[in-house]
N, C-alpha and C positions, 0 to 999 in steps of 0.2 A: 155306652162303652163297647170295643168291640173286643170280640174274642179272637184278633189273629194278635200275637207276639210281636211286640214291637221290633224283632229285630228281622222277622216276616218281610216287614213293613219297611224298613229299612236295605234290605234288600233288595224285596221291589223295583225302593226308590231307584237304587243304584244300578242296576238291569234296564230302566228306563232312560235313564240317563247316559250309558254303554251303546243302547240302540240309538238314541237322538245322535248322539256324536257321530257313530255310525253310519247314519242316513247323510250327513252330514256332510263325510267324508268322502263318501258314495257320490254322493250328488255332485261336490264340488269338479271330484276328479273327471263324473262325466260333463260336465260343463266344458271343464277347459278343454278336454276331446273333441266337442260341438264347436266350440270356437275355432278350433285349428281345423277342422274339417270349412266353416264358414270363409277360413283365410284362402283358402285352397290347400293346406299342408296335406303333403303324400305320405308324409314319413315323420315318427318318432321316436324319439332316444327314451329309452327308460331309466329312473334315476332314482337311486337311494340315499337318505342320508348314509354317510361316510362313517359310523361309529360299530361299535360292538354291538348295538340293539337290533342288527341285521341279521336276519335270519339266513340260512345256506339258499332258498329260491332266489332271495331279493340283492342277494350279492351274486348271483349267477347272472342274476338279469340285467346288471349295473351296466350301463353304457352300451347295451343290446338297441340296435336300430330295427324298430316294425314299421309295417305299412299300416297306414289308420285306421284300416279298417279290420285288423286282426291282431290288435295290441290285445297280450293276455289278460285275465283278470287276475284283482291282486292276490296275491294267495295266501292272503289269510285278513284278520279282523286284525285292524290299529294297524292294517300297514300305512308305513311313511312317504312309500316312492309316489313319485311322482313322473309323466311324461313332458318332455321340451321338444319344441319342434325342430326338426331338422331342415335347414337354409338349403335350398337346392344349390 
């Protein structure tokens, strides 16, 4: 039997699964950065979902056009936005 508390344990778990998602999330968004830099994209639009669950940076940033290679990062963990690439 071990002596940490199951709710320890539980915790843990759920920190674990906070960071997976995390990396996740991380990874995916730089993925599709990678891909639009492979297309030749110069430029991207920044985009958040449209609801109250936006923070004040993430509706600041809504429909902000960056160049690819100085798109900010997200600012903060469980952000939603995502980047679409801009059509020359």
């Amino acid at each position: 039997a071990s002596d940490v508390p199951s709710e320890d344990i539980a915790l843990a778990k759920r920190l674990l699964v906070a960071m997976t998602v995390q990396f996740m999330d991380d990874t995916t968004f730089d993925a599709l950065v990678k891909a639009y830099e492979d297309n030749g994209t110069t430029h991207v639009r920044w985009v958040t979902a449209e609801d109250d669950k936006r923070c004040k940076e993430c509706r600041a940033r809504h429909g902000k056009i960056y160049p690819i290679h100085k798109i900010p990062t997200k600012p903060h963990i469980h952000c939603r936005c995502w980047v679409e690439e801009v059509k020359k």
